[in-house]
N, C-alpha and C positions, 0 to 999 in steps of 0.2 A: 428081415427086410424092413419091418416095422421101426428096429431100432439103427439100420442106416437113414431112412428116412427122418428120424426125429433127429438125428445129431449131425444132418446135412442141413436140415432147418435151420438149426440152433449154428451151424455154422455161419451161415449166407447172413444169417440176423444178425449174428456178433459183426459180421463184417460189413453190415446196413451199416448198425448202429457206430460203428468203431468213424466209417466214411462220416456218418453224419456231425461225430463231433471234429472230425477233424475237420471238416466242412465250418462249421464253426466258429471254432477257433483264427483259422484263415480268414473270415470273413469278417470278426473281429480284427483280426491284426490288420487289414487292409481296411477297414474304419476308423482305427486308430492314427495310421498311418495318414489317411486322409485330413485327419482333424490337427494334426501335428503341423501337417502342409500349409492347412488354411491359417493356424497361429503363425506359421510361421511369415506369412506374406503379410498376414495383418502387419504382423510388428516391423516389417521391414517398408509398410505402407506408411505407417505412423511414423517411425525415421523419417520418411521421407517429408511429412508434413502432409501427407494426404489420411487424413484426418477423418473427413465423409466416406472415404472407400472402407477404410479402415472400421468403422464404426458398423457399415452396415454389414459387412463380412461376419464381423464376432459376432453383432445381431443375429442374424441368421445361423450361426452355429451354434447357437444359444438355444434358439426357438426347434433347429431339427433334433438338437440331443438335450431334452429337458432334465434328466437323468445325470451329465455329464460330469466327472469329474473333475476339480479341479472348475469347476464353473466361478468359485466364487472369485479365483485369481482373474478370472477373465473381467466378471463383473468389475473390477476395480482395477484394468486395464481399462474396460468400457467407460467408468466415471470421471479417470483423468482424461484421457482423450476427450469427453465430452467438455470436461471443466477448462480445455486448451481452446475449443472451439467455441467455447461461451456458452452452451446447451446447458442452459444450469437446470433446467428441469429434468432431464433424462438424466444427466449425471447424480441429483438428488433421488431419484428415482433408482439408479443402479447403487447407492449407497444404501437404502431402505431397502431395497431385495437383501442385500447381502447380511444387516444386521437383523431382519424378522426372518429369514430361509436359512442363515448358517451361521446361529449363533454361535459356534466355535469353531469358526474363522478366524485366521491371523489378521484379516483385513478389518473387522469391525469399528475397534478403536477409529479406524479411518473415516467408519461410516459415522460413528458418532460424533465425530469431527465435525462434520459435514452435517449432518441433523440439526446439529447444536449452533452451526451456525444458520442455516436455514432461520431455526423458531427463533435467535435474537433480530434477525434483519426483518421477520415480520410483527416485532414488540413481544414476541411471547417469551419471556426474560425468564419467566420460572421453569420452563418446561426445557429452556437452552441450558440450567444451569443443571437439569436433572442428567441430558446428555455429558456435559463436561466433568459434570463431580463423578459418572461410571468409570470418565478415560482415569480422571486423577486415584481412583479406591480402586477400581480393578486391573488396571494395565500399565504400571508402574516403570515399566520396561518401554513403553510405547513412545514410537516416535510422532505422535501425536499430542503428546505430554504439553509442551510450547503454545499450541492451538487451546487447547484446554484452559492453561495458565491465562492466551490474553483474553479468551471469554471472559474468563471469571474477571478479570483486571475492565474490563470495557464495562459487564455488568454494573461495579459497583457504581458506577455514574449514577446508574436508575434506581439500583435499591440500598446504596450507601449514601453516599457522599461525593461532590466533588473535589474536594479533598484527596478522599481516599481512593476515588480515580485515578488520581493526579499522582499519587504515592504508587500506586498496583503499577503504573504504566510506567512510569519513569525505572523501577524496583527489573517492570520486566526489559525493559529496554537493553539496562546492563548488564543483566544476564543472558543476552542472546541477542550478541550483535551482529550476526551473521544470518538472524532467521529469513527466511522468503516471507516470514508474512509482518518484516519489520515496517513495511510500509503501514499497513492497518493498522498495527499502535502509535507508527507519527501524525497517521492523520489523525485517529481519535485523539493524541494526547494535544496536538497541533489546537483543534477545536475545543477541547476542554480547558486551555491554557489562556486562551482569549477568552473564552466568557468569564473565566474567573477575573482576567486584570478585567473587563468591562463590566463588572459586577458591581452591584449598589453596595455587596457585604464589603467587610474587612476582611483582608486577608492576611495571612503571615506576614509582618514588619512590614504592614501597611499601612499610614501615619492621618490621623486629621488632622487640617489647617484651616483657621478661622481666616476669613478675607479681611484685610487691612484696607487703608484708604490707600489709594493708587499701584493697590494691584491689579497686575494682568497675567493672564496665562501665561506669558512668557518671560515676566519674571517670579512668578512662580515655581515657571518648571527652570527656571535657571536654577533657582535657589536650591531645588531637590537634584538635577541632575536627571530632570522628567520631561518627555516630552509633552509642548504645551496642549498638541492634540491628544495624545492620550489623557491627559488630569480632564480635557475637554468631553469625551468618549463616557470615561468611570464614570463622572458625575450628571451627563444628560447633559449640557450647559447649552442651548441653545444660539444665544445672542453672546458671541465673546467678546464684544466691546465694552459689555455694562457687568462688573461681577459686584452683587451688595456686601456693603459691608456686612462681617459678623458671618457671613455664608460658610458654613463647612465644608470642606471639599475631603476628598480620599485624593491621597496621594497612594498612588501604586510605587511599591518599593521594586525597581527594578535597577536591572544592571546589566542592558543588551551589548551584546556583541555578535559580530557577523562574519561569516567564515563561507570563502565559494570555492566551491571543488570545479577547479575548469575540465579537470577528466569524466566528471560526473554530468557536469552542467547543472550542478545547485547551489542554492545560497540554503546555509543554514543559521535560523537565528536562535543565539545562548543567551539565555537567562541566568546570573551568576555563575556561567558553565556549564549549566544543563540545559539539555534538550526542551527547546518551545515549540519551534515549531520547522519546517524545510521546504521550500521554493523550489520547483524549476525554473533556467536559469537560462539564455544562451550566453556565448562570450562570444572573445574575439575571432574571424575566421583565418586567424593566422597565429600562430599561439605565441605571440612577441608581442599581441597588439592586447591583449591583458597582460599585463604581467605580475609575477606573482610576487607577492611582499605585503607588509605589513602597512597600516594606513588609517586613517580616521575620516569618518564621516565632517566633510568642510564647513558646509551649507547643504542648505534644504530651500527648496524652491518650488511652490505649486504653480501648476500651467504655463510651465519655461515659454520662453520663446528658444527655437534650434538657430544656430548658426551650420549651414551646412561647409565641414571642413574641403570640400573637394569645387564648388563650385562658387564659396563665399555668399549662397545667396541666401536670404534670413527669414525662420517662418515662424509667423508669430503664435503665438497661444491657440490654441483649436483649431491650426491646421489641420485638415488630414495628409497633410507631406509632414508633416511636425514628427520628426522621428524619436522625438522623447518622450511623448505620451501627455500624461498628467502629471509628473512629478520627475524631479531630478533630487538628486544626492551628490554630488561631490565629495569625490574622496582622495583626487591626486590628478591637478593639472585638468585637462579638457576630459579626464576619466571618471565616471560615477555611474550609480542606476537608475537604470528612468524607467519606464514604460516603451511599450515596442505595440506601433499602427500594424505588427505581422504576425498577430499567434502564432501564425504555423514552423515561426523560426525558433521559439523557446524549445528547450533542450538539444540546437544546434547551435554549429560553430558559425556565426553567422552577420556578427557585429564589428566593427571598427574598432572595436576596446573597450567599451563600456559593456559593462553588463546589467543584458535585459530583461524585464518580468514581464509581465501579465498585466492589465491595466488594474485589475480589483488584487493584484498582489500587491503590487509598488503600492498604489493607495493604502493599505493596509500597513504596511512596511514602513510608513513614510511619516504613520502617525501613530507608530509606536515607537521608534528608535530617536532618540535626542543627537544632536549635534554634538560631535567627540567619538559618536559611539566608535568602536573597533573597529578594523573591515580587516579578517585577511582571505588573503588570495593564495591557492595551494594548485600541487594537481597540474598536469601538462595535455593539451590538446591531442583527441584522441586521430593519429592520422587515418590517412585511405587504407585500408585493407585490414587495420584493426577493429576490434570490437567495440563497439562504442557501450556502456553497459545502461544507459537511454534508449 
């Protein structure tokens, strides 16, 4: 009796224990399944552009399964999503969990990505260069490699040279003209291209000229092929009526040319061919009313007066009806760029046929390109129901 009793124990137990993992297991697999459900809404959330729902969902499936596998894929769902909504803290924040919590993660590279640029936008240059020299020596494979490269190319402004700025940036330009983060090297190189031509130094095949008796800046800059505001700019000149004789000036060696993408809606300006610097632009709202072709800057006029073509009535210099701004350029017939009284229209189709800047662009624009310069016009107006890539 004794030994039916112990082996009816020993059965009912095995068959406790047998329930209980399979108890289990089920209750895992419908955890699982749970968590599968909630990524999968997330991401059809984030498709959707709902972003906040999105965000706090994976949040929360973060904080109940701290264990989770596959967490760190999330985290770096969680960082772009955040990086799309402009949360650059949390997003910084979910890159820094994932490179100190799962250092061998596929995602890291990403995070140091993202660190690296963190410590340069708060000055801290040496500690940005320690994250990008990890992506470039350890992750040679990494599609973060490009990011990496234009640190180091942005760094060298602060701990190189502007020179060698000027070199790393233009070097990375052409090796990757498709990147997403090509805009961050045009505005760096944009900015580092002007202070150099507005620089008291010498630069590459850039000439001194002693001032003669009855020179003026504008035949000056005739003589080099320079504009008179820019030789004005380089050297500080204040009063440009009076230049002393025997005065040294920097002639900046340049050789602009101007090139607008009506698909785009930019003006981009070339230096001997290379990239200086790139405009947002609008054109015409009709895409006949720019048209594309080749053309030279005519004239140059500060503080036009407008002839308005639809009404013939005239508005003189600092109007605010003055639809040219502060400055015109002429480049073919009643067509050139001027300035636009309507920010909110630059990077639309939005203008009569000229095309328009920004008031502190065209001013900038206006005195550094000399009369002749190039202009072309490319690129066809993007219609209704395409994508405009503005």
């Amino acid at each position: 009796m004794r030994w039916k009793l112990f082996f009816g124990l020993l059965f009912v137990g095995a068959l406790a224990a047998g329930g209980a993992v399979g108890w289990y297991h089920i209750q895992t697999a419908r955890r699982l399944r749970d968590i599968e459900q909630k990524l999968e809404i997330a991401k059809r959330q984030i498709e959707s552009g709902n972003h906040p729902r999105a965000q706090a969902n994976l949040q929360l499936l973060l904080d109940e399964n701290p264990n989770l596998q596959g967490a760190d894929a999330i985290l770096s769902t969680l960082a772009r999503s955040y990086e799309t909504t402009n949360d650059a803290d949390k997003a910084l924040a979910s890159w820094r969990t994932i490179v100190e919590k799962y250092p061998d993660s596929q995602y890291v590279d990403n995070g140091l990505a993202a660190l690296g640029e963190k410590q340069y936008s708060d000055g801290q240059f040496k500690k940005a260069a320690e994250y990008w020299n990890l992506i470039l020596t350890r992750y040679k494979d990494s599609d973060s490699i490009p990011d990496a490269e234009l640190g180091r190319a942005r760094l060298a402004y602060h701990t190189e040279s502007l020179r060698d700025a000027q070199v790393a940036l233009l070097d990375w330009l052409e090796r990757h003209p498709d990147s997403e983060r090509r805009d961050v090297a045009e505005r760096s190189l944009g900015k580092i291209n002007l202070e150099g031509l507005y620089s008291a130094e010498m630069g590459e095949g850039d000439q001194l000229y002693n001032v003669r008796r009855g020179d003026t800046l504008e035949t000056i800059g005739r003589q080099f092929r320079v504009s008179p505001d820019l030789i004005r700019r380089a050297n500080r000149i204040r009063d440009t009526h009076t230049l002393s004789v025997g005065k040294r000036l920097k002639i900046p060696k340049t050789d602009f040319s101007i090139e607008v993408d009506k698909t785009e809606n930019t003006l981009l300006l070339l230096n001997d061919g290379r990239f200086f610097k790139r405009y947002r632009v609008r054109t015409g709202k009709d895409d006949w009313r720019t048209p594309v072709g080749e053309y030279r800057v005519l004239r140059k006029v500060k503080n036009p007066t407008w002839n308005n073509p639809e009404d013939g009535k005239t508005y003189p210099p600092g109007d605010p009806e003055n639809q040219l701004g502060t400055r015109w350029l002429a480049f073919e017939g009643s067509l050139g760029i001027h300035g636009t009284i309507d920010p909110s229209t630059i990077g639309q189709y939005a203008s009569n046929g000229c095309v328009g800047m920004l008031k502190e662009d065209v001013e900038e624009l206006y005195d550094l390109v000399p009369v002749g310069t190039p202009v072309k016009i490319t690129g066809k107006m993007v219609t209704r129901g395409q994508k405009n890539p503005l």
